[in-house]
TORGU-917555 format. One record per residue (C-alpha): chain; x, y, z; residue in one letter. Coordinates in nm, 2 decimals, always signed. Example, Ala and Ser with C-alpha at 12.3 -4.5 7.8 and 13.67 -1.06 7.14 Angstrom:
// TORGU-917555
{A {+1.23 -0.45 +0.78} A};
{A {+1.37 -0.11 +0.71} S};
//
This chain:
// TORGU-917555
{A {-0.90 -1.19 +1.96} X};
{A {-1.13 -0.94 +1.81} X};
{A {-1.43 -1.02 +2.08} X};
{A {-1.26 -0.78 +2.35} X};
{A {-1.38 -0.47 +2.17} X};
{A {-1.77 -0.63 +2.08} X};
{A {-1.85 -0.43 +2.43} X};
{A {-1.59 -0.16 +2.41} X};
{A {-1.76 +0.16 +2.36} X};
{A {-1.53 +0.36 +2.53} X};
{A {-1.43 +0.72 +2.31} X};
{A {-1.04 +0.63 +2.31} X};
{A {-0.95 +0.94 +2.04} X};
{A {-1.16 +1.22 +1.95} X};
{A {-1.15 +1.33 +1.58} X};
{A {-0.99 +1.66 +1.69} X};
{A {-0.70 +1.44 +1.77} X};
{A {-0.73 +1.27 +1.41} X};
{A {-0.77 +1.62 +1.22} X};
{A {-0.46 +1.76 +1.41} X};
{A {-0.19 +1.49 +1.57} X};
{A {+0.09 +1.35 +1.43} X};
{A {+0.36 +1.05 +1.54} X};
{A {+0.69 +1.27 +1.56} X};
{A {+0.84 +0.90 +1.43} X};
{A {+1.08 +0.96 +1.70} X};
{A {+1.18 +0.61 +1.75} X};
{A {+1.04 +0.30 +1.96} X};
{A {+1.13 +0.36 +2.33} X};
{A {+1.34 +0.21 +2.50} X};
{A {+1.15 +0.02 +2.73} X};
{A {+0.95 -0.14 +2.45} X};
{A {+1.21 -0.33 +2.42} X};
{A {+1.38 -0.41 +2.75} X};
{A {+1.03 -0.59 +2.90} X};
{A {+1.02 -0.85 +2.66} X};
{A {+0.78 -1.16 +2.76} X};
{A {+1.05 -1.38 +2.58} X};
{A {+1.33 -1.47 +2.46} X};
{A {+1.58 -1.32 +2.27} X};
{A {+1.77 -1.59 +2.05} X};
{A {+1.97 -1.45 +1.89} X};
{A {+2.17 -1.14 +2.13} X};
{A {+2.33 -0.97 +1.81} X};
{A {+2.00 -0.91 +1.56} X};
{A {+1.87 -0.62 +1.58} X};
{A {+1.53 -0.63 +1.78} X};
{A {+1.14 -0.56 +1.66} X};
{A {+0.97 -0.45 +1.99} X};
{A {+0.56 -0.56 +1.95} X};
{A {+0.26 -0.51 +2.14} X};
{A {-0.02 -0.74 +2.11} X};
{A {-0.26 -0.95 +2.32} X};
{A {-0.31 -1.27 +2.14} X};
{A {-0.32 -1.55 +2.38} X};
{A {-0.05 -1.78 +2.20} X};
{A {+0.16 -1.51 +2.13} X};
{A {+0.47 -1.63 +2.36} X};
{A {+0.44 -1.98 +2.12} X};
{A {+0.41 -1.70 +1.79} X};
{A {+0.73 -1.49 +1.91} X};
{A {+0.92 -1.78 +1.97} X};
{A {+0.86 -1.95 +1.66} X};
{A {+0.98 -1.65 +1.46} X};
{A {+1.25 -1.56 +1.68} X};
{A {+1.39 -1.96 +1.68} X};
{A {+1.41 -1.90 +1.30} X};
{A {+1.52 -1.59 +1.22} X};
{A {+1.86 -1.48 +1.25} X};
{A {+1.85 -1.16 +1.12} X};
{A {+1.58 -0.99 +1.34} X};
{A {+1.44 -1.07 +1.69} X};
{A {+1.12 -0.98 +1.81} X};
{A {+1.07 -0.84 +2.18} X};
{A {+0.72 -0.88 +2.28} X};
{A {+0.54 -0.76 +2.58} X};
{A {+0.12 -0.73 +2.66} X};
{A {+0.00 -0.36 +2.74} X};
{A {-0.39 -0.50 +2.75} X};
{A {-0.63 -0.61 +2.54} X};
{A {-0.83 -0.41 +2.36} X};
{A {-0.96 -0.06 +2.45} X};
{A {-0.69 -0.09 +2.72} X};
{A {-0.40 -0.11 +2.46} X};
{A {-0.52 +0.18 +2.25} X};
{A {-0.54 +0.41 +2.55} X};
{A {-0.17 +0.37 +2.58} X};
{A {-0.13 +0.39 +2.18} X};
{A {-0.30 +0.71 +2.17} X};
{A {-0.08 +0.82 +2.50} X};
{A {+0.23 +0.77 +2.26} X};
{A {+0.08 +0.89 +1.99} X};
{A {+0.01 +1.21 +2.14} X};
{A {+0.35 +1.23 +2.32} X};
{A {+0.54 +1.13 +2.02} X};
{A {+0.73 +0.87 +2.20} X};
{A {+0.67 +0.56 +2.35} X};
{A {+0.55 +0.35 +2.12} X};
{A {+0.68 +0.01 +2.03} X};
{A {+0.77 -0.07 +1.66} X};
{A {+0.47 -0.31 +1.59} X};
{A {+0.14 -0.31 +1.71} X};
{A {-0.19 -0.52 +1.76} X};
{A {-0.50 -0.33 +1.59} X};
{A {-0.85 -0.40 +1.55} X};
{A {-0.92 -0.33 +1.16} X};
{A {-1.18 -0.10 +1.24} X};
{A {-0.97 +0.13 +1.43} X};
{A {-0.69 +0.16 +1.16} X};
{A {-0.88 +0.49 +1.04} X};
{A {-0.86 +0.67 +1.40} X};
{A {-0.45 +0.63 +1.39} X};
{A {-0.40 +0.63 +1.00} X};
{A {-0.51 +1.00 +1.01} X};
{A {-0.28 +1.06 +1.31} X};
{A {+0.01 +0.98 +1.11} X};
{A {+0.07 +0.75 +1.34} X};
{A {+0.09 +0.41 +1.13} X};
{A {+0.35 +0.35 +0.88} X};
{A {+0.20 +0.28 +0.47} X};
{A {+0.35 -0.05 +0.43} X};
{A {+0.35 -0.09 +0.03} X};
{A {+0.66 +0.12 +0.06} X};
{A {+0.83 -0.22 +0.22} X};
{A {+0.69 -0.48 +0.02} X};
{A {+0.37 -0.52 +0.18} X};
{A {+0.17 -0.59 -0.19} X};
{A {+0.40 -0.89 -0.23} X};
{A {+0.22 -1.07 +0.01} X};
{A {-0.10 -0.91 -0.09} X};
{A {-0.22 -1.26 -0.25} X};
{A {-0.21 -1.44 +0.03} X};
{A {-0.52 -1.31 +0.16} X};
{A {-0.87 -1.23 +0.04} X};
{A {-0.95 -0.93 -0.15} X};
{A {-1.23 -0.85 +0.14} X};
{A {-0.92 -0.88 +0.41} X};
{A {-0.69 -0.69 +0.20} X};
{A {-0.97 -0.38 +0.20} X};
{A {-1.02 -0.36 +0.55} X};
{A {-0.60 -0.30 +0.58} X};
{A {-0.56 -0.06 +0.26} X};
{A {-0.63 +0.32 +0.16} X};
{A {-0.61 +0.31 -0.17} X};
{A {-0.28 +0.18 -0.25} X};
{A {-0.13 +0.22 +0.08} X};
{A {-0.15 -0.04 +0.29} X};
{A {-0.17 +0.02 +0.66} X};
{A {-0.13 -0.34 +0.85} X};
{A {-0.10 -0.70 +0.79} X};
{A {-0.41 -0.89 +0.85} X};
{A {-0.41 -1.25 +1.11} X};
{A {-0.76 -1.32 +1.19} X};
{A {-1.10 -1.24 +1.10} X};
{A {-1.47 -1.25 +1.18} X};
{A {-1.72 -1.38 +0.88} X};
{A {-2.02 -1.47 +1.06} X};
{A {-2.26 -1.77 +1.05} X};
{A {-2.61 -1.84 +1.28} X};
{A {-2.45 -2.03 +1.55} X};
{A {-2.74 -2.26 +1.70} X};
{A {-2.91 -2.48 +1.94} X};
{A {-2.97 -2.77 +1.79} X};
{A {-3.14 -2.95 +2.08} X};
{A {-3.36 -2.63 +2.08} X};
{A {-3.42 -2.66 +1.70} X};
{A {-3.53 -3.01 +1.74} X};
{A {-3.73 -3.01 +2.00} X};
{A {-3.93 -2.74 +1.80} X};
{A {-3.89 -2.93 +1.45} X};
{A {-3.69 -2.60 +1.30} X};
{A {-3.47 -2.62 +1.06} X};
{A {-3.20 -2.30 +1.00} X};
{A {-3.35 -2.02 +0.86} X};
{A {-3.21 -1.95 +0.52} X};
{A {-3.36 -1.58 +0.56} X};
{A {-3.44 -1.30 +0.86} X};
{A {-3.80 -1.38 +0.74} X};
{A {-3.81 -1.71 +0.83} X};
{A {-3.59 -1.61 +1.13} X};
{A {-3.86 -1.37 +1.27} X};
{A {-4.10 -1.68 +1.20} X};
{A {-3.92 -1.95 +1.36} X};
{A {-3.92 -1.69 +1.68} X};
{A {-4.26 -1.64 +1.71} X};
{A {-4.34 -2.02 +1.67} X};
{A {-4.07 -2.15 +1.96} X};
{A {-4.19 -1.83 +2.17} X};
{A {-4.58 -1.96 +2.08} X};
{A {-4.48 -2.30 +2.18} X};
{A {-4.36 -2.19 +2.52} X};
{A {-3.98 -2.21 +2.46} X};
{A {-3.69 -1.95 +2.52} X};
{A {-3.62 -1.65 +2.30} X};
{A {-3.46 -1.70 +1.97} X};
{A {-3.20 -1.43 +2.03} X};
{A {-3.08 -1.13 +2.20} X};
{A {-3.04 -0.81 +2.09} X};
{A {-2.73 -0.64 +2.30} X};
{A {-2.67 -0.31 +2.32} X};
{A {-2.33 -0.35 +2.36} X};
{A {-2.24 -0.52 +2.03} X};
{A {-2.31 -0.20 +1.76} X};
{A {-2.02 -0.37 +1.54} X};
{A {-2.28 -0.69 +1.50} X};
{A {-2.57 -0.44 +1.43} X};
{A {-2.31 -0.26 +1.17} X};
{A {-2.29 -0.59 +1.03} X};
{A {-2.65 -0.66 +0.98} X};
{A {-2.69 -0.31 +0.85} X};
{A {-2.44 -0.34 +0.58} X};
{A {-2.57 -0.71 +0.47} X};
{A {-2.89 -0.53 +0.41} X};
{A {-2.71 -0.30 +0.16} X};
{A {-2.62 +0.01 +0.41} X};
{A {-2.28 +0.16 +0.40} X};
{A {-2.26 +0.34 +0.67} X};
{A {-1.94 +0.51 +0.62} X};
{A {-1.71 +0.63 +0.37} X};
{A {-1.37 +0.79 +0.39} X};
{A {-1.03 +0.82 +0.18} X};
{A {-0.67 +0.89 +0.30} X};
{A {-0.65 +1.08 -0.02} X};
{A {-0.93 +1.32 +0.10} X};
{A {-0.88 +1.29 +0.49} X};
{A {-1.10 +1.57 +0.64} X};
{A {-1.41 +1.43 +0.42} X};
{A {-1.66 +1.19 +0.52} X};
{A {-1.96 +0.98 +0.40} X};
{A {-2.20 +0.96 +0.63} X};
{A {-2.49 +0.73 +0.62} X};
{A {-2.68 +0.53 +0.87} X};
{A {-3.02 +0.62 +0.88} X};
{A {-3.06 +0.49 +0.50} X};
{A {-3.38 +0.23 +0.42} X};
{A {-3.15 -0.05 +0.46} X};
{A {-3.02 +0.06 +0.80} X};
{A {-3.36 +0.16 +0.91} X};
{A {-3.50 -0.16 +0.79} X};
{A {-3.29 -0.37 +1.01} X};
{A {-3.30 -0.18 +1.29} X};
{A {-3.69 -0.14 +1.30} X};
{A {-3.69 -0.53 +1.21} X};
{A {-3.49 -0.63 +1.55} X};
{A {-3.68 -0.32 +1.72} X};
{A {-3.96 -0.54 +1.63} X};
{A {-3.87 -0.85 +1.74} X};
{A {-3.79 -0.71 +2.08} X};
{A {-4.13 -0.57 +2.12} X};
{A {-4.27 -0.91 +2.04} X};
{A {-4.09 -1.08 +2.34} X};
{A {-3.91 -1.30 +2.06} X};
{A {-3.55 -1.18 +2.14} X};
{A {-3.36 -1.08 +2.48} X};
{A {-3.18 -0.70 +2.54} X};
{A {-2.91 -0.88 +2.79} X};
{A {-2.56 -0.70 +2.69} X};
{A {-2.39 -0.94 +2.55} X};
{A {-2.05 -1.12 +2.68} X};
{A {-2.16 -1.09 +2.99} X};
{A {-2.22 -1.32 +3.29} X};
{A {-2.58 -1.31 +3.29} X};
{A {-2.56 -1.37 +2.87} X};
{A {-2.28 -1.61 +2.90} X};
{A {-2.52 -1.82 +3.21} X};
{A {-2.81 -1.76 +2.97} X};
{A {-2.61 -1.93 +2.67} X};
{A {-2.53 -2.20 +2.93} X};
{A {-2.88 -2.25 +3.04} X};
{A {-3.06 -2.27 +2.68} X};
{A {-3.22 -1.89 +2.74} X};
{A {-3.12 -1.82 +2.33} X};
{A {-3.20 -2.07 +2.06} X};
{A {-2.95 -1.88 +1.87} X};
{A {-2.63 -1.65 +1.88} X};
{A {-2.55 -1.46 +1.45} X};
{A {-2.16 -1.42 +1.53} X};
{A {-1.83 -1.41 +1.39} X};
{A {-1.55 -1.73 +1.34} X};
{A {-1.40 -1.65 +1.64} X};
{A {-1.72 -1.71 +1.86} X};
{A {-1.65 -2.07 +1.98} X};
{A {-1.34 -2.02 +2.10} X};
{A {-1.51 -1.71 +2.29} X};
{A {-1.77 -1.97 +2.44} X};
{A {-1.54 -2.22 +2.51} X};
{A {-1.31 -2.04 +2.74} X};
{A {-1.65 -1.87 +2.89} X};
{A {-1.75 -2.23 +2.98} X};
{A {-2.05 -2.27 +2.69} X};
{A {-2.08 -2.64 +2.58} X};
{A {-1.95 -2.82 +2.85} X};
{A {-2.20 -2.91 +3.02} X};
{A {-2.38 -2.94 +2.71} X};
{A {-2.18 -3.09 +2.45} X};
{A {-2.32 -3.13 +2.10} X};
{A {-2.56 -2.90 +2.18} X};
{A {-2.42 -2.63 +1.96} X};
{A {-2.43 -2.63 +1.54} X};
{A {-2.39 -2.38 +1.31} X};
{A {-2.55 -2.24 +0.97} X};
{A {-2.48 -1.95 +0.70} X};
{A {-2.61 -1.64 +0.80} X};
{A {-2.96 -1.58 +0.74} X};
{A {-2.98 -1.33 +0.39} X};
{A {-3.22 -1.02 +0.38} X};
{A {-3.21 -1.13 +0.00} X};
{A {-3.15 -1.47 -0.09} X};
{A {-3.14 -1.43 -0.44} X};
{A {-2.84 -1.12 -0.37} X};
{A {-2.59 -1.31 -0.08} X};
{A {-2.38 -1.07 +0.12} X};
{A {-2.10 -1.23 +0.34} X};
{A {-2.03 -0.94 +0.67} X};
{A {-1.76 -0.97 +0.90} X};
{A {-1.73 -0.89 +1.28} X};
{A {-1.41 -0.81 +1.40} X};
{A {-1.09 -0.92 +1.32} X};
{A {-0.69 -0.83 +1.39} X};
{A {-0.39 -0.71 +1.25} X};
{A {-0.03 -0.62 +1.29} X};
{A {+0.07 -0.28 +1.17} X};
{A {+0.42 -0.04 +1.18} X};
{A {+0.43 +0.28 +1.41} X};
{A {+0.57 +0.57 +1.27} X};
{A {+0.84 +0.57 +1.60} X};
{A {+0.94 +0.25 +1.44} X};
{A {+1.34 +0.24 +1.46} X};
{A {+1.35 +0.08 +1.18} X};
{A {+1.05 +0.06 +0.98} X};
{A {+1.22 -0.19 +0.69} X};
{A {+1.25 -0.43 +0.97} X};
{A {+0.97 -0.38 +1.16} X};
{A {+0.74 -0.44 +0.82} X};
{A {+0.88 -0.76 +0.81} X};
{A {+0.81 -0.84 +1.15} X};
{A {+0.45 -0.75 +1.07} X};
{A {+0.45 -0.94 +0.75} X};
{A {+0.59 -1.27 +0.92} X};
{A {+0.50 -1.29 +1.26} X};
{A {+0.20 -1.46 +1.26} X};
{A {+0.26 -1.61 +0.91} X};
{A {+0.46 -1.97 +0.97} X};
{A {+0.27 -2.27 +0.92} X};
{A {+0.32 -2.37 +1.30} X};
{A {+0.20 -2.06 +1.47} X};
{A {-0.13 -2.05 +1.21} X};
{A {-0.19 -2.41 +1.32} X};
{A {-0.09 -2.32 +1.72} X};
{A {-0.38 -2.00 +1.65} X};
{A {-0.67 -2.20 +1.44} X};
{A {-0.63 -2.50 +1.64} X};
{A {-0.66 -2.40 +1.97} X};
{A {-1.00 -2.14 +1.84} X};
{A {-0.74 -1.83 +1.92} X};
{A {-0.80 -1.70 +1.56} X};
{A {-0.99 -1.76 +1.24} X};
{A {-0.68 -1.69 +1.03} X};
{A {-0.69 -1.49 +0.72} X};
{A {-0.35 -1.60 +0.59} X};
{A {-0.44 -1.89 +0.25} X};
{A {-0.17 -2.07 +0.38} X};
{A {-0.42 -2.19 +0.66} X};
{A {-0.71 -2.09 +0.50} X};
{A {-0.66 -2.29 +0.20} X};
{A {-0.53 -2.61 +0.38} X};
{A {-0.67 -2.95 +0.36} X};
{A {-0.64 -3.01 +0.78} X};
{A {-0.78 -2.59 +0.86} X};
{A {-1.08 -2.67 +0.56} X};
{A {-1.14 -3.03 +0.66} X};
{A {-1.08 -2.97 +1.06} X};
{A {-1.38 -3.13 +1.30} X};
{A {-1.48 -2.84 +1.56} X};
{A {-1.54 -3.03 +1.89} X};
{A {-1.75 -2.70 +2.00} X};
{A {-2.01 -2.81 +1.71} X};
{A {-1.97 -3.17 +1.78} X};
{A {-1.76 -3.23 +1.51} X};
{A {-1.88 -3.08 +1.23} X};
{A {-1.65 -2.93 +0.93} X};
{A {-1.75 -2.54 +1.02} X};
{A {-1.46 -2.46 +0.88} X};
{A {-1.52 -2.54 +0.51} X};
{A {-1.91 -2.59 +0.54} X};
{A {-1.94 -2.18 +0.70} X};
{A {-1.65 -1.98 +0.76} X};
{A {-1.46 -2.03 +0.46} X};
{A {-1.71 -1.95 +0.19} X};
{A {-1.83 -1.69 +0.43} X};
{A {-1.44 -1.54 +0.44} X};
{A {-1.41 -1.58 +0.08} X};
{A {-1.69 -1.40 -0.01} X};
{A {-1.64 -1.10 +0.25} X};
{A {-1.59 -0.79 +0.01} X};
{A {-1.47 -0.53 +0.26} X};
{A {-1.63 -0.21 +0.43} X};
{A {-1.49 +0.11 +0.53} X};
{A {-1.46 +0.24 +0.87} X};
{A {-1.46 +0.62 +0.98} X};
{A {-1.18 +0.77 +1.18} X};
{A {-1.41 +0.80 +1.48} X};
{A {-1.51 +0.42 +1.48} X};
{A {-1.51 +0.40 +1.87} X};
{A {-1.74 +0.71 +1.90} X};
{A {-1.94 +0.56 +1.63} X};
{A {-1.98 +0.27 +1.86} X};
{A {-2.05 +0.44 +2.15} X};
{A {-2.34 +0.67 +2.03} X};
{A {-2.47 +0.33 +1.88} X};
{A {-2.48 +0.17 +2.21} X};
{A {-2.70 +0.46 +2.29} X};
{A {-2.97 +0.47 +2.05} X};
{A {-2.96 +0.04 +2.05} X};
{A {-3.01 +0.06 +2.45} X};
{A {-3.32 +0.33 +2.38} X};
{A {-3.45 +0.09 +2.13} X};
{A {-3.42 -0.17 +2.33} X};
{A {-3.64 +0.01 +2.58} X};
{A {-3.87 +0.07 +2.31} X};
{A {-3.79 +0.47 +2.37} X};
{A {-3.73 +0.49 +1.99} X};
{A {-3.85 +0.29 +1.68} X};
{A {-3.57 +0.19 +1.48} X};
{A {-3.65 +0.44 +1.22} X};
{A {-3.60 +0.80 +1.49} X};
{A {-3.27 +0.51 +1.66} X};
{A {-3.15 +0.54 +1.29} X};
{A {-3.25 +0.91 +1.23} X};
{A {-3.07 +1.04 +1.60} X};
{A {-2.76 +0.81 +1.49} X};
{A {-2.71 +1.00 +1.21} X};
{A {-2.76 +1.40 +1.34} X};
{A {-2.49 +1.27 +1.60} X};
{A {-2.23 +1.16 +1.39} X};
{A {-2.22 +1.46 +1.11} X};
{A {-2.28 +1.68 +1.45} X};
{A {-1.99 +1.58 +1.56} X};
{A {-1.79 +1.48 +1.28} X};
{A {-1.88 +1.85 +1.17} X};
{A {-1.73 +1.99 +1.49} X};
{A {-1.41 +1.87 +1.40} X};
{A {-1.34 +1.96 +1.10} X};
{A {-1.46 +1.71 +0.86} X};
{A {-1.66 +1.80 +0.57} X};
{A {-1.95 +1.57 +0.59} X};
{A {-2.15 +1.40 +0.29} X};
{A {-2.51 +1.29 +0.35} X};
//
């Protein structure tokens, strides 16, 4: 349930903390594993203790635990989100408290991989089951070699639509951000709503857009921890951002934050003709309340290309299971991480009821995930028309250690732009003299 942190902006860990903490590796506490949510089967396996905050994960838990004799899993909700990792990086910093397995974000791996606080799971097998996802997925959990979770779900995005909107106006998709921009102008011209919105409070979908353009905003390497590759006011990344700096000048897209109530009422009401997001996004709108009192309203299409003749697959968001380093014991807890979310019944439970887009082939490869009919886009195959080919052809990014600030000083220069106080070319240019500011402050050794 990646969408909890599209808003969440809020500096968790400071890179001072990353440069200079460690996990003691002082064992899971004990109360990580006496308030368990379920139940344990079997009273004489040793126990996994995880946190996480995936709706179905009472059905996940007990499927594993019901058959596995050899290790139970204790499982217990801290918060989603931002929430969680405040009480990660408590433990973290305390050197106790943590529970054996834990929920992360893929772009916050970096902040507690430099912390020491995550265990390197190719020393338990984890490359065995490195085929069962796609090389893009398998990046966003790896340094290197090492290998620092287990991915479960993921983001690719597609142009989610109106398609009432679209044909009232005679539009088809737009194939590119060209014929995006153009199909804007015309609806707005015609006296409709605006195509999109622009929220300030989503920098990870901006990141996206960026990095389809060609940007890379980041790079950074285990092996060299206290260097960094910094990068976002590039011509790609100044492109994009003066491109939907543009649009909101021109009245042709909103600056609502998004997953809010007013965006959420204005989704309802037909305010957007469209909404670029991630795999995850109609169960997100579902559980909001989007579609039902509009049912088949909704469609979706691949993501509009900068470049159609070079077409880049981005992801936003996506989840994963990795191994403290106050694991009791980590050989155990790595299988928990590897298995968990793994058995054919709790991939089905998760895609089927729009809790994850999972990133495990055994789902993502199957005839009933590939050919399933998503009632949110009056049953069309999204699955294997979109999200699949999207997943498949997701390569991978690299996040810094300071994602969260990243994303906070984002919001900032997005909410300015959206104000029109900067153009997206001085948004990009401020970006950047933050982040090696500050990256420079503590202790990294920044590359421009």
């Amino acid at each position: 349930m990646k969408r909890r942190l599209a808003t969440a902006v809020v500096a968790v860990v400071g890179a001072v903390t990353a440069l200079t903490g460690c996990s003691s590796g002082g064992g899971a506490s004990a109360s990580a594993k006496s308030n368990c949510s379920n139940t344990i089967v079997q009273k004489n396996a040793p126990v996994v203790s995880v946190w996480a905050w995936y709706p179905n994960m009472k059905n996940v838990v007990d499927n594993f635990n019901n058959q596995h004799t050899d290790v139970q899993v204790c499982w217990s909700s801290v918060g989603e989100g931002v929430e969680e990792y405040n009480k990660v990086q408590t433990a973290v910093s305390a050197g106790k408290g943590l529970p054996d397995v834990v929920m992360l974000e893929a772009d916050h791996l970096p902040t507690f991989e430099i912390q020491n606080a995550l265990v390197d799971l190719s020393k338990y097998g984890a490359n065995d089951v490195r085929s069962n996802f796609s090389a893009g997925a398998w990046r966003d959990v790896s340094q290197g070699d090492s290998v620092y979770a287990i991915p479960v779900d993921g983001g690719p995005m597609g142009l989610i639509y109106r398609s009432d909107i679209f044909q009232k106006y005679g539009l088809t998709p737009p194939k590119t951000w060209d014929e995006f921009a153009a199909n804007a102008k015309k609806v707005k011209d015609a006296g409709g709503p605006m195509f999109g919105d622009l929220g300030a409070n989503s920098p990870a979908q901006v990141m996206a857009l960026m990095i389809q353009k060609g940007a890379v905003p980041f790079r950074y390497n285990l092996a060299d921890k206290n260097t960094i590759t910094i990068k976002v006011n590039d011509d790609a990344s100044k492109q994009v951002l003066n491109y939907w700096a543009g649009l909101v000048k021109d009245g042709l897209v909103g600056t609502t934050d998004q997953f809010t109530t007013d965006y959420v009422q204005g989704l309802i009401a037909g305010k957007y003709a469209t909404f670029p997001s991630a795999a995850w996004t109609p169960g997100y709108m579902t559980g909001a309340g989007i579609g039902k009192s509009g049912s088949g309203s909704w469609a979706v299409a691949p993501m509009p290309q900068w470049d159609p003749s070079n077409p880049v697959s981005v992801n936003w968001g996506g989840s994963t299971f990795a191994v403290t380093n106050q694991a009791s014991d980590k050989a155990q807890a790595a299988k928990v991480a590897e298995q968990l979310y793994a058995d054919p019944a709790s991939l089905k439970d998760g895609w089927s009821n729009q809790v994850i887009f999972p990133l495990n082939k055994q789902a993502l490869d199957s005839p009933d995930f590939a050919n399933n009919k998503t009632q949110f886009f009056n049953g069309e195959t999204s699955n294997k028309d979109i999200y699949i080919p999207a997943e498949n052809a997701y390569k991978g990014m690299d996040y810094a250690p300071f994602q969260t600030y990243f994303y906070a000083q984002f919001q900032d220069v997005l909410t300015k732009m959206n104000h029109q106080q900067l153009t997206g070319d001085q948004a990009a240019d401020q970006l950047q003299q933050t982040l090696v500011k500050y990256a420079q402050g503590q202790g990294f050794t920044v590359k421009e």
